[in-house]
C-alpha positions as CSV (number, residue, x, y, z in Angstrom):
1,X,44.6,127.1,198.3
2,X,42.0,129.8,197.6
3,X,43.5,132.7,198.7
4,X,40.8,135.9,199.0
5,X,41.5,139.0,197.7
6,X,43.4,141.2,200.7
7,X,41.7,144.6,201.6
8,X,43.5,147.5,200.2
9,X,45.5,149.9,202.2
10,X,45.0,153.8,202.2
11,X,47.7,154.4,204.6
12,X,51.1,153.3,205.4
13,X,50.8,150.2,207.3
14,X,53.5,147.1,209.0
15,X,54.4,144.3,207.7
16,X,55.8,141.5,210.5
17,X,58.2,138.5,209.7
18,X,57.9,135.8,212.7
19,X,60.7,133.2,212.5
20,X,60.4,132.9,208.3
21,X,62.6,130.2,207.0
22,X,63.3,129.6,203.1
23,X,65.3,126.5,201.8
24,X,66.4,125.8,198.3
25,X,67.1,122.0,198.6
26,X,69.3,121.8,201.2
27,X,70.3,125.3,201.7
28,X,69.1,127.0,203.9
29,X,68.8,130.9,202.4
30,X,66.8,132.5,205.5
31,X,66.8,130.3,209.0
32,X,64.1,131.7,211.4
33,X,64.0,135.0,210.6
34,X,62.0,137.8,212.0
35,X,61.6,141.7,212.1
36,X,58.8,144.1,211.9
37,X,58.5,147.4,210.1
38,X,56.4,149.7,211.9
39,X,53.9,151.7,209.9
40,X,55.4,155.1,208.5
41,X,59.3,154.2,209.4
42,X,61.9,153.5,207.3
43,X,63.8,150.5,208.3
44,X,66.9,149.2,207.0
45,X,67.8,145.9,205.7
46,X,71.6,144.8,205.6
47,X,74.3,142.4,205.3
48,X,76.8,140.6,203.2
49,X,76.5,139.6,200.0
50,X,74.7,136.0,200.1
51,X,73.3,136.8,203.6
52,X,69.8,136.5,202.7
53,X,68.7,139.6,201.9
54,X,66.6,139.4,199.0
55,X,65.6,135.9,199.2
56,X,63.4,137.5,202.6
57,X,62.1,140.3,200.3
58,X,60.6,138.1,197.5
59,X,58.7,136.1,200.3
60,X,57.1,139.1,201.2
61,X,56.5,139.9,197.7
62,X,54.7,136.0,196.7
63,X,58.1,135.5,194.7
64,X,59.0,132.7,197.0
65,X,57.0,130.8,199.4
66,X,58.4,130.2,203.0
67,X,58.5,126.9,204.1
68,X,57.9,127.6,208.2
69,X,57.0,131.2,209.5
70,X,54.5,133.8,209.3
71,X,53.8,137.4,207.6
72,X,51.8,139.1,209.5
73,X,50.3,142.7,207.8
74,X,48.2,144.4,210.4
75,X,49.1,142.0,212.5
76,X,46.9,139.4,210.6
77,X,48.9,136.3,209.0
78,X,48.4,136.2,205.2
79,X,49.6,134.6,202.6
80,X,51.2,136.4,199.7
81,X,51.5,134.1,196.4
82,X,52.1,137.0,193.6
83,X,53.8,140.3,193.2
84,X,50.3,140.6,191.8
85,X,48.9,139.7,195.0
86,X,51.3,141.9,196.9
87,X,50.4,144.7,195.0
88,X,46.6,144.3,195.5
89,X,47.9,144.7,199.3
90,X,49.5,147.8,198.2
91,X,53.1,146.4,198.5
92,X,55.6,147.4,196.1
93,X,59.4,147.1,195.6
94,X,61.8,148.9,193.4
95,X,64.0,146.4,191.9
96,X,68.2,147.1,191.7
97,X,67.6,147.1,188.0
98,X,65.8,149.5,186.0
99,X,62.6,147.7,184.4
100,X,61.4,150.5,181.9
101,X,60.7,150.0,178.4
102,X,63.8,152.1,176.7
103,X,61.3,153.1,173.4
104,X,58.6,153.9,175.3
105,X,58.0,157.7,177.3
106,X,57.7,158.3,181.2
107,X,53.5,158.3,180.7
108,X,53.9,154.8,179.0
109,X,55.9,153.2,181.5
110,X,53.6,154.7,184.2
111,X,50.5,153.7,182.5
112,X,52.3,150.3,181.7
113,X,52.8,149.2,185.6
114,X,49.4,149.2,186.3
115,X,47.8,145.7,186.6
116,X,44.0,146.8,185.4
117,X,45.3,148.9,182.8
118,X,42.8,149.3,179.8
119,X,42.8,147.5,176.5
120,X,41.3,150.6,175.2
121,X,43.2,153.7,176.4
122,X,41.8,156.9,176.5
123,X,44.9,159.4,177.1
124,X,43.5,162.4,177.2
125,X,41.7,160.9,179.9
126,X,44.6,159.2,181.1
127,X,47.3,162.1,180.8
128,X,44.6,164.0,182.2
129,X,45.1,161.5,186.3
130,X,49.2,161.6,185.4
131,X,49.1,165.3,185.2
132,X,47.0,165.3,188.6
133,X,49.1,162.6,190.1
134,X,52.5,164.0,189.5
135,X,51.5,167.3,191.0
136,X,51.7,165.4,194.8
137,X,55.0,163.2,193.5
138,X,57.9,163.9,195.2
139,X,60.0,163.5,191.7
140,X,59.1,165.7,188.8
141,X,59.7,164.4,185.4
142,X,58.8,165.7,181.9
143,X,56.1,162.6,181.6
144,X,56.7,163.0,177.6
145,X,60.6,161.8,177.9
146,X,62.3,158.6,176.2
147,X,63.1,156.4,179.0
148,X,65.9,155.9,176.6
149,X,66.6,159.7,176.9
150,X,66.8,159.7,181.2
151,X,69.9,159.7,183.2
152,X,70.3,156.9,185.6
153,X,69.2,158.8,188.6
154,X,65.8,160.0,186.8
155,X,65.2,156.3,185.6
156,X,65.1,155.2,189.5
157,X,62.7,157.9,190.1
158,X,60.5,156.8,187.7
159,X,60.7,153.5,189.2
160,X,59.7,154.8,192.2
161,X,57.1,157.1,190.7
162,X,55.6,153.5,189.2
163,X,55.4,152.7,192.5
164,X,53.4,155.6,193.9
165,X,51.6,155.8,191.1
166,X,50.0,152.3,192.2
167,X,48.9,153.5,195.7
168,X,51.8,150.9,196.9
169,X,52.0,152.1,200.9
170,X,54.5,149.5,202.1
171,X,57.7,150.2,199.4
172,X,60.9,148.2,199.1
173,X,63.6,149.2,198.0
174,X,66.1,147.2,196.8
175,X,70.0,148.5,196.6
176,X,68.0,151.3,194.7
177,X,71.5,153.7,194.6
178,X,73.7,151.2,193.0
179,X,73.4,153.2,189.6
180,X,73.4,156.5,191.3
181,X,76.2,158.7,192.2
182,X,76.2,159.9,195.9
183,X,74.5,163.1,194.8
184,X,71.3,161.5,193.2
185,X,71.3,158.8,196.2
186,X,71.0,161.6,198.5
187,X,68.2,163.3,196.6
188,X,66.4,160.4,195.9
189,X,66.5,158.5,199.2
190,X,65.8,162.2,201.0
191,X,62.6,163.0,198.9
192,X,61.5,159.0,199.4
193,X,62.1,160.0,203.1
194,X,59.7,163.0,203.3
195,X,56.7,161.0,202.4
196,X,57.4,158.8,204.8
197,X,57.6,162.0,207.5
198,X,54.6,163.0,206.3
199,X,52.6,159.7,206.7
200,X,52.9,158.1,203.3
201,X,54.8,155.1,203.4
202,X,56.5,152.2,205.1
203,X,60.2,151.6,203.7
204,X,61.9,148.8,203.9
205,X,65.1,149.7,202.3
206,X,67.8,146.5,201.6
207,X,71.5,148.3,201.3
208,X,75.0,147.7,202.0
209,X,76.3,151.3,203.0
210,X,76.3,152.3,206.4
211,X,76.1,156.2,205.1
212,X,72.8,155.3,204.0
213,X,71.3,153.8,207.1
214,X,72.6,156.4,209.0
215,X,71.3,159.2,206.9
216,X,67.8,157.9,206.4
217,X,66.8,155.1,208.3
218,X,65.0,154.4,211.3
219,X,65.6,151.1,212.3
220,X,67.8,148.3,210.9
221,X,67.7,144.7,211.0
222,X,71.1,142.9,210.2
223,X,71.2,139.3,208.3
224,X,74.5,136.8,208.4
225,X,74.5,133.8,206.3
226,X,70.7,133.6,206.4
227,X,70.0,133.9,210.9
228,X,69.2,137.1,212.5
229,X,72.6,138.6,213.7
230,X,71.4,141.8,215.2
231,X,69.5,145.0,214.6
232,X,67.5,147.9,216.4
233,X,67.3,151.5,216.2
234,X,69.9,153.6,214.3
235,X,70.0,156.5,216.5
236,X,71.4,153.7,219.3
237,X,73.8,152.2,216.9
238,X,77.6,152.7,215.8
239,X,78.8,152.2,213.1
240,X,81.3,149.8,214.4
241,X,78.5,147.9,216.1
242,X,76.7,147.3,213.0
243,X,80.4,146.0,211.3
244,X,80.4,143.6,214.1
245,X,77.2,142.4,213.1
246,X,77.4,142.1,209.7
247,X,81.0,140.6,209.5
248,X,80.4,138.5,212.4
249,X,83.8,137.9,215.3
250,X,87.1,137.7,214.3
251,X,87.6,134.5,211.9
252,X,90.4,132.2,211.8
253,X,91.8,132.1,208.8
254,X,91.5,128.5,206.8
255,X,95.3,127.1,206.5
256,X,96.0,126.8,202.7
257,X,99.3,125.2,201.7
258,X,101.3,128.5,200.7
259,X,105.0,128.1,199.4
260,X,107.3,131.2,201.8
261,X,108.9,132.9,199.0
262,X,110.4,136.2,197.9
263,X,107.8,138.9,196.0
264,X,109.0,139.0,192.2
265,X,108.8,141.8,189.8
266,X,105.8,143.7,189.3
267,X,104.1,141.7,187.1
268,X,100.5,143.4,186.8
269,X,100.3,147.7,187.1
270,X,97.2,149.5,187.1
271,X,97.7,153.2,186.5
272,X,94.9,155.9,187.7
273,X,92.6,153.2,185.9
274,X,88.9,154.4,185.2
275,X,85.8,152.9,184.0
276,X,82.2,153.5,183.2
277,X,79.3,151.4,183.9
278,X,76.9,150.3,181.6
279,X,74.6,153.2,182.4
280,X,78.1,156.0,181.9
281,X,78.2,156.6,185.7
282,X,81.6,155.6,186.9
283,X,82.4,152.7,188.2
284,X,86.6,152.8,188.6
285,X,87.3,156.0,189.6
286,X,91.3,156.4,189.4
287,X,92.6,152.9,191.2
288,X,96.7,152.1,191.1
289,X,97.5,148.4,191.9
290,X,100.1,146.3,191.5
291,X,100.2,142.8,191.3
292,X,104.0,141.0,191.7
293,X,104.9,137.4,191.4
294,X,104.1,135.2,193.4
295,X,101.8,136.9,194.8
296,X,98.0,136.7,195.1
297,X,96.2,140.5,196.1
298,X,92.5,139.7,197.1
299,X,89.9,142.6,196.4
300,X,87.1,142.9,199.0
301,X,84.0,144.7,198.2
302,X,80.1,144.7,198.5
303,X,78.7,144.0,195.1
304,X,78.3,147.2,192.7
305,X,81.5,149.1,194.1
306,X,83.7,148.6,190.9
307,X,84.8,145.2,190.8
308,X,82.9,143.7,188.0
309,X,83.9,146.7,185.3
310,X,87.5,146.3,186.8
311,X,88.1,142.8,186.0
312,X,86.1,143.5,182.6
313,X,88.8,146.1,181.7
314,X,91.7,144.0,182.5
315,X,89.6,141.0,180.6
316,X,89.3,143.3,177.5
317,X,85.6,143.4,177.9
318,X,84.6,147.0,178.4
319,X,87.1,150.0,177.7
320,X,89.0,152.2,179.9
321,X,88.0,155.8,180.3
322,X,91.7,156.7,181.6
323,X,94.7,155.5,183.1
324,X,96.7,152.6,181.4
325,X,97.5,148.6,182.1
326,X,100.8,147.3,182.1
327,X,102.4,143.8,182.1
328,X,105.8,143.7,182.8
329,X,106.2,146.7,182.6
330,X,104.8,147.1,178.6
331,X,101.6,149.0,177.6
332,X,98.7,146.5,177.8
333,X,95.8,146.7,175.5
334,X,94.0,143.3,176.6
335,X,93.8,142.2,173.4
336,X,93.9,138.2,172.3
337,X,97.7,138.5,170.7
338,X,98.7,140.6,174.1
339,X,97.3,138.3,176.3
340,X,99.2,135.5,174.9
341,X,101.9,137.3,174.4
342,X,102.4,138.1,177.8
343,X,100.5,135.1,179.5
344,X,97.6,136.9,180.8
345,X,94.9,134.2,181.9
346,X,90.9,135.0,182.9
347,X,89.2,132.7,185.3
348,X,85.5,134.6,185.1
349,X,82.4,134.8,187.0
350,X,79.3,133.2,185.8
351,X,81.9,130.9,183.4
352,X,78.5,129.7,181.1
353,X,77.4,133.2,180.7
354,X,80.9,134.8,180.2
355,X,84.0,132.2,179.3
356,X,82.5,129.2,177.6
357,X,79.5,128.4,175.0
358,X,77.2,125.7,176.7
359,X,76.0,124.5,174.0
360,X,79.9,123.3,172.9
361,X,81.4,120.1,174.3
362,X,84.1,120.4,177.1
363,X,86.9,119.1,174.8
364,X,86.0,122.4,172.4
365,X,85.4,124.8,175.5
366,X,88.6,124.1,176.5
367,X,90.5,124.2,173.3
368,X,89.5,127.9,172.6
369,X,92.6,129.9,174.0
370,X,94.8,127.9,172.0
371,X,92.4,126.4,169.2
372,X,94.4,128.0,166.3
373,X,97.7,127.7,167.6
374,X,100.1,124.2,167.1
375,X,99.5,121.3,168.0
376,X,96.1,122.4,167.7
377,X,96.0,123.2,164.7
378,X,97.6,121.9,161.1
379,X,99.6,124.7,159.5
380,X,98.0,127.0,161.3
381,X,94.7,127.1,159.1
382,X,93.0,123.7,159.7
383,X,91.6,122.7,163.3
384,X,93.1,119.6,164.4
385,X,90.4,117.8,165.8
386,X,91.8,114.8,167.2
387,X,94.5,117.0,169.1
388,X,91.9,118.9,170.5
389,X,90.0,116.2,172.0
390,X,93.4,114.7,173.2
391,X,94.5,117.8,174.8
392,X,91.0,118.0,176.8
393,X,91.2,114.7,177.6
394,X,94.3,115.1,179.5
395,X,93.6,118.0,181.3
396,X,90.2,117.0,182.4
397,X,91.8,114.1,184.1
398,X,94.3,116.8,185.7
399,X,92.5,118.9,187.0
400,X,89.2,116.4,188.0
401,X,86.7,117.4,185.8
402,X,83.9,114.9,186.4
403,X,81.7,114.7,182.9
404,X,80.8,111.6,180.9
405,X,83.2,112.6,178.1
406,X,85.4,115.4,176.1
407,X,82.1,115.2,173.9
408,X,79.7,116.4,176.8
409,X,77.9,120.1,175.9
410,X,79.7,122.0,178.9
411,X,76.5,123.9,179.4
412,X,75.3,119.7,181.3
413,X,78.0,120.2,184.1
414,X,77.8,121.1,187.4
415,X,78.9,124.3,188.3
416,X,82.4,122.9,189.9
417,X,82.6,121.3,186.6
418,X,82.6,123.8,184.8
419,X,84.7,126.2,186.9
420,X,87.1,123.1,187.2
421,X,87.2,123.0,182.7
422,X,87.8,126.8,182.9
423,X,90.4,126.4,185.1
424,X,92.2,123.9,183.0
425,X,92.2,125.9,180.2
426,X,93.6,128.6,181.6
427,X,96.2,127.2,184.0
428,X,96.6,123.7,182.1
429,X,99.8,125.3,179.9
430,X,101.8,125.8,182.9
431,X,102.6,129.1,181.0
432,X,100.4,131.4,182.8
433,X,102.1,134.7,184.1
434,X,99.4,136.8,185.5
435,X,96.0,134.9,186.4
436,X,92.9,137.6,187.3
437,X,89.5,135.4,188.5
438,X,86.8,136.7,190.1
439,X,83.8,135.3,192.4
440,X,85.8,132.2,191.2
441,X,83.9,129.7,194.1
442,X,80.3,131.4,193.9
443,X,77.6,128.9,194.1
444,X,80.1,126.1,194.5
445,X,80.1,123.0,197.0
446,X,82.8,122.7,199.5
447,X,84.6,119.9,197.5
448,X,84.8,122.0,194.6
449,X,86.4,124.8,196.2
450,X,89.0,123.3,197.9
451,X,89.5,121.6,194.9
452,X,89.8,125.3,193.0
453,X,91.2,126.7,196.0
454,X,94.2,124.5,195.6
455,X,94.6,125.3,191.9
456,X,95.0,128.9,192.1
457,X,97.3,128.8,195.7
458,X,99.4,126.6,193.1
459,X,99.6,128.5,190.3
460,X,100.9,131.6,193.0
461,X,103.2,129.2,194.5
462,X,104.6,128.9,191.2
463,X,105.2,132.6,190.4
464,X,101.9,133.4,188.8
465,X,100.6,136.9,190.0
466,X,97.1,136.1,190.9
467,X,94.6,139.4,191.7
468,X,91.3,137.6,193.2
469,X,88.3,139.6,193.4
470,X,85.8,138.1,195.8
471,X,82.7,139.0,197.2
472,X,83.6,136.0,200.1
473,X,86.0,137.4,202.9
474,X,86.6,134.1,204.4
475,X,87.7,133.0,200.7
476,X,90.3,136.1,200.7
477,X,91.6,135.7,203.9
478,X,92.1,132.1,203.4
479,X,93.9,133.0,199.9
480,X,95.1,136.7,199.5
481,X,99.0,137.9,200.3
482,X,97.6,141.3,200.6
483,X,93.5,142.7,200.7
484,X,92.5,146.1,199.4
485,X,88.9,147.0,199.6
486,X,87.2,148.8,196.7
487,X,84.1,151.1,197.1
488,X,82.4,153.6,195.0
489,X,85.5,152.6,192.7
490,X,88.1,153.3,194.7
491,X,90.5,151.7,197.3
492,X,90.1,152.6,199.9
493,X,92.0,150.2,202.8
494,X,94.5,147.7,202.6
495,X,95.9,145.0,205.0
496,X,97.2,141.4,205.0
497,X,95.6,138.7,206.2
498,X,96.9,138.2,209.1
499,X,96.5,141.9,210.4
500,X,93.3,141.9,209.4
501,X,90.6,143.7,211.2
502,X,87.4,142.0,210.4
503,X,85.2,145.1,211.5
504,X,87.6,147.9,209.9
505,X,87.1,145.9,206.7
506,X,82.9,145.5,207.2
507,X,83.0,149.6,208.0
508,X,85.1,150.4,204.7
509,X,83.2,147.9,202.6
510,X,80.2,149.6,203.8
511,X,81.5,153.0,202.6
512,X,81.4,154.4,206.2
């Protein structure tokens, strides 16, 4: 379709969404949904994890095209097929992660974002407009800095400064304080805030934490599982209302087959446990958990609150700042000897990208806890082959892995496959003590999750002490003994399933 090149706003202008639906197959990601964002308001965009949210964003922005539904800017339909496109609009969006160029200085990344920027360039010239430009930004930063050499908080306000610095009117910001620590959130979304006061810019701002909406925002839309569940403006709102709409009623727990039996020992301690993220904020800010037997303790949590560096502490994968592990009740370094020592098993998230090789076979995949240990493995030195491929063949008839052979590259499964093969190599010893998975169902059909459902409920009603981090709630209340919710890297509410309060647990997950 020739699409014409869209007249370019000078001034914050609204964008309209009238009953946009976008499928992926047969999923349905965003069923009929519509809101508007006035010009020069900020308006807030929440939900749950997997409600939607950004799938609606990257229509607006040509990264997907709706299949039924309108966008209406100025109140005139268009169609947006590029982030190119978008831009020529003067839409822009600020991404959750940072997209500068490490090696290269705040003027280069600026001068970088711009779509007609010259093959020739001319910096005195150039520095020359920066200088002018950054004397209206609302962020001031030294525009001959490393981007290697900027704190998190000054990397997403150069992000935003890219923005600005294209003329974008209409900005979206995506989860844009996940890096940042309450401090720089509140200076950054407060400075973004004045320009819209002042006539700038449209916001539409996509965040899980009610502190947030309620500090900046306008107006708020609400998503749940892809539909509409609620919005309006913030000054009319609770914060108990807007729990209610994100977490939905009061759900009935799904019945899983659970053995009644006595808590064992503690089996898994966390002591004041901290972490850093990638970027050296925190991430686990002092947490103490314990995990018995037979027991399975669910962590609930909006994405970015801690979980992923937890799990990758206990895994071994990224180092505690403070605080100590402990296994039954010995210092635990998460090492490979410790964790077979003291049958400590890791049922990951995003298995192909963090517990297999996908180029490997499934019979290899699942011989690598135990690949240089007997039977495995002739005194110890050679790799017994044969062995291998009949240990994998039993357990991928245990536990249901459907694949043409033990010989299949495990990267050709399906993703139930392949969570199914990691699941068999950790549980399939029957030796497992302490079992820590995480998102262990995401992306998965139903079959395949009862299927893995079953496996870990098992494994608990055996004696192993299970801590399940989960971004699903129904998945946790269906599973989980206890439930403790994380944010901002701490714990901060705790309850059993079956005195759950579904909107208690939305409000603290929100970090209200």
């Amino acid at each position: 379709m020739n699409n014409p090149p869209p007249p370019r706003h000078n001034k914050p202008f609204d964008i309209e969404l009238v009953n946009v639906t976008k499928r992926f197959g047969s999923f349905v990601a965003n069923d009929k949904v519509s809101l508007k964002v006035p010009a020069g308001t900020f308006h807030a965009l929440i939900g749950e994890n997997g409600a939607g949210k950004s799938t609606l964003v990257k229509c607006i922005m040509g990264y997907h095209s709706a299949e039924e539904g309108d966008i209406l800017v100025e109140n005139r339909s268009v169609e947006i097929t590029s982030p190119f496109h978008a831009c020529q609009f003067g839409i822009g969006m600020v991404y959750q992660h940072f997209t500068l160029v490490p090696a290269m200085t705040v003027a280069e990344n600026l001068l970088l974002s711009r779509p007609d920027m010259p093959a020739v360039i001319n910096w005195k010239l150039e520095l020359d407009r920066l200088r002018q430009f950054m004397k209206t930004a609302p962020f001031q930063i030294d525009l001959g800095l490393c981007a290697s050499e900027l704190a998190a908080g000054q990397k997403q306000k150069v992000e935003i400064l890219k923005q600005l610095y294209l003329d974008s009117r209409f900005l979206i910001l995506d989860e844009p304080t996940s890096v940042l620590t309450p401090v720089e959130a509140d200076e950054v979304l407060g400075l973004v805030k004045e320009k819209v006061k002042a006539g700038d810019l449209s916001v539409l701002l996509i965040t899980h934490k009610f502190r947030e909406v309620f500090g900046f925002c306008d107006d708020v839309t609400v998503l749940r599982r892809g539909k509409m569940a609620g919005g309006g403006k913030v000054k009319d709102l609770s914060a108990d209302a807007l729990a209610a709409m994100m977490m939905g009623g009061q759900r009935e727990a799904k019945v899983v087959a659970k053995t009644a039996r006595q808590r064992g020992p503690a089996a898994l301690e966390l002591k004041n446990l901290c972490a850093n993220k990638d970027s050296g904020v925190p991430a686990v800010d002092g947490v103490n958990l314990t995990v018995h037997e037979g027991e399975i303790v669910g962590i609930a949590g909006v994405s970015g609150n801690g979980q992923r560096e937890l799990v990758e502490v206990i895994a071994g994968q990224r180092l505690a700042t403070a605080g100590e592990i402990k296994v039954h009740d010995q210092a635990y370094g998460a090492t490979r000897r410790e964790a077979f020592e003291h049958k400590v098993f890791l049922l990951p998230e995003e298995p192909l990208r963090n517990g297999c090789v996908p180029q490997m076979s499934v019979g290899e995949n699942i011989g690598f806890r135990s690949f240089d240990r007997p039977p495995l493995t002739r005194a110890r030195i050679l790799v017994n082959r044969s062995a291998i491929r009949c240990f994998a063949r039993e357990l991928i008839t245990r536990f249901s892995v459907k694949t043409r052979s033990s010989e299949t590259p495990i990267g050709d499964l399906s993703g139930g496959n392949v969570q199914r093969a990691v699941l068999a190599r950790e549980l399939g010893s029957g030796t497992a003590k302490v079992l820590v998975t995480a998102n262990p169902c995401f992306g998965l059909d139903f079959a395949a999750v009862e299927s893995i459902h079953s496996q870990i409920t098992e494994a608990r009603n055996r004696g192993v002490a299970v801590l399940l981090v989960s971004e699903d709630l129904d998945e946790l209340l269906a599973l989980a003994d206890r439930l403790l919710v994380i944010s901002h890297g701490q714990f901060v509410h705790e309850t059993t399933p079956a005195q759950a309060d579904i909107k208690a647990i939305g409000h603290h997950m929100a970090g209200h």
